[in-house]
C-alpha positions in Angstrom: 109.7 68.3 106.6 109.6 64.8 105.3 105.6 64.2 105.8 103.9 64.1 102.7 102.3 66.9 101.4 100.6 66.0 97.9 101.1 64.9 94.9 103.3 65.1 91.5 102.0 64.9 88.3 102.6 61.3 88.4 101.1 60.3 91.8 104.4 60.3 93.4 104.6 61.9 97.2 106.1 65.1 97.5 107.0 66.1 100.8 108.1 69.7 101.6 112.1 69.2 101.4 111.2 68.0 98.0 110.3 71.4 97.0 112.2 73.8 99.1 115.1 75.1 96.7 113.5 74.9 93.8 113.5 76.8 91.0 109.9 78.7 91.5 107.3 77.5 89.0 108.5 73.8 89.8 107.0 74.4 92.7 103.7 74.5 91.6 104.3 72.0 89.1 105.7 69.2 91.3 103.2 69.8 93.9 100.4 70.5 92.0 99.3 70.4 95.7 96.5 67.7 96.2 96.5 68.6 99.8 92.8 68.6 99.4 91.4 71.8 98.4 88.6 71.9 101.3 91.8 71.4 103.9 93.4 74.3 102.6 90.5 76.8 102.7 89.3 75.8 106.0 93.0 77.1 107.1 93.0 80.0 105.3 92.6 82.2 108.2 95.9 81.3 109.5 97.4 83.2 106.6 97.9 87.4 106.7 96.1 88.9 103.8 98.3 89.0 100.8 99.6 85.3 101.5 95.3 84.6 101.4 95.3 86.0 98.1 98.5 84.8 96.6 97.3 80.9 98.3 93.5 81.9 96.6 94.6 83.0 93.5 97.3 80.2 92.7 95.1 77.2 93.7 91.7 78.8 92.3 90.1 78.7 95.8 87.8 81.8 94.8 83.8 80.7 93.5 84.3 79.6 89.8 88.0 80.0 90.0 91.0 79.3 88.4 94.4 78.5 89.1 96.5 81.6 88.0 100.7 81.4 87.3 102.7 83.5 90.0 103.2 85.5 86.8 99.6 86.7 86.3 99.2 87.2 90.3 102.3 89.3 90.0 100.8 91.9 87.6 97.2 91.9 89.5 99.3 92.9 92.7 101.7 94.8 91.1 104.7 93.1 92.6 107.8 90.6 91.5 107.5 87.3 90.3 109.6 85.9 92.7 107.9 88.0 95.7 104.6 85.7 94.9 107.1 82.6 95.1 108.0 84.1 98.2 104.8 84.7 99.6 103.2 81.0 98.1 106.1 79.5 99.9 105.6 81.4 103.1 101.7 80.6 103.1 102.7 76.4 102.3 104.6 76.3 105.1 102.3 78.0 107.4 99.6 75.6 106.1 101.5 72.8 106.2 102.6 73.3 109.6 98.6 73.3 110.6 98.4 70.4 108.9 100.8 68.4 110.5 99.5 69.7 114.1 96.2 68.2 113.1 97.3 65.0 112.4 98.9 64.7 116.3 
């Protein structure tokens, strides 16, 4: 929970207590993950389906893509705001915890 998992705006270290608990589009904006984006889609296939798309869609992971708010992803699934959050969070920490077993 305290390793570092990318970067704020600033070049400060986030790690993952920083961002659990808050509000939801901080999340994205503190982390602004710069857990490289090659790490993350080599694990994607750790994630279920619609944490896949929610992790695609919010980091712009598909060919030519962009990062979409958990707003816009929201309407293209036709689900809740905060469900994405849920879902993005869910995904982070399942990629995170790969992470951190790679690095043992």
């Amino acid at each position: 929970m305290h390793d570092p998992i990318g970067t704020d705006k600033e070049g400060n270290e986030i790690t993952l207590i920083d961002i659990l608990g808050t509000e939801a589009d901080d999340v994205v904006d503190k982390v602004q993950l710069k857990i490289e984006k090659s790490k993350i889609y080599r694990n994607l296939e750790i994630l279920d389906d619609r944490e896949k798309e929610v992790v695609v869609g919010r980091f712009g992971l598909e060919l030519g893509g962009e990062e979409r708010t958990q707003r816009e992803i929201a309407k293209e699934l036709g689900i809740s705001r905060s469900y994405v959050s849920r879902i993005e969070k869910r995904a982070l920490m399942k990629l995170y915890h790969e992470f951190y077993k790679a690095k043992r």
